[in-house]
N, C-alpha and C positions, 0 to 999 in steps of 0.2 A: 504494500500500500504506500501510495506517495502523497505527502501533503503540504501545503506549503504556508511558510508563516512571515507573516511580515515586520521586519523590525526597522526602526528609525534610524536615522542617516548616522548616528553616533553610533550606536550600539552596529551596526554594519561596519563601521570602518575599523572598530574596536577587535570586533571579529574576525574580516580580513585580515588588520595586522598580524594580528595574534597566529592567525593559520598560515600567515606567510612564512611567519618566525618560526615557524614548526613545521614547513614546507607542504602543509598542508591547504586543501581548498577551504571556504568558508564554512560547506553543507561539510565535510568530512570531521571540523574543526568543531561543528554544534552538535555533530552526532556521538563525537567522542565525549562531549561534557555530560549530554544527555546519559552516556552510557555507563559515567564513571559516578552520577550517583544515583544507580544502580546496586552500586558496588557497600556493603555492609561495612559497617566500624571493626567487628570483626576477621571480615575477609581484606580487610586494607591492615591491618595489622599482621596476619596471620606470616609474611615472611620475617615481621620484626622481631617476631615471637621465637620462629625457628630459627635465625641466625642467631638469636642471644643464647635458647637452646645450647646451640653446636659451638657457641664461643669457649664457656666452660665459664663462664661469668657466675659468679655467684649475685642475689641479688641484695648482699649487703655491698659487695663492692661498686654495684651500678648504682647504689645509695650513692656511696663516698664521691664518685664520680663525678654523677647529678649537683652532692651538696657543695661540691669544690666550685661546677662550673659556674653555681649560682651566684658563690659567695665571689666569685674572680668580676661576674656581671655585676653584682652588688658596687665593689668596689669601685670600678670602671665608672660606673654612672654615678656615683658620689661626688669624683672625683671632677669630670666635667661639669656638676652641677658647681663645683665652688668656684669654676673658672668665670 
């Protein structure tokens, strides 16, 4: 079935770019957004799951990781704030 849908000269050119950028046509470029949420929270996770799986990560160490990279952001943004 084929249908067609009409969107505004913005949201068109928005479009295009964007499917250019990804060498893609416009229709190819709304078909894949369409299709990607499709896609469940669980099944968009599911390879993040098994690569951490097969890492051999423990999840206190993806703690310690997590609470460094926060505390490195923390800082970072403190520190442009005094400038």
């Amino acid at each position: 079935m084929t249908s067609t849908i009409t969107l505004d000269k913005r949201h068109f050119r928005a479009a295009a770019l964007k499917a250019r950028q990804l060498g893609k046509t416009p229709e190819s470029y709304i078909e894949s957004l369409i299709d990607a949420a499709d896609v469940t929270f669980d099944e968009l996770l599911d390879p993040v799951r098994k690569a951490f799986a097969k890492s051999g990560t423990t999840e206190d160490e993806l703690d310690d990781v997590v609470n460094e990279a926060r505390k490195a952001i923390y800082a970072r943004s403190r520190r442009k704030s005094r400038k």
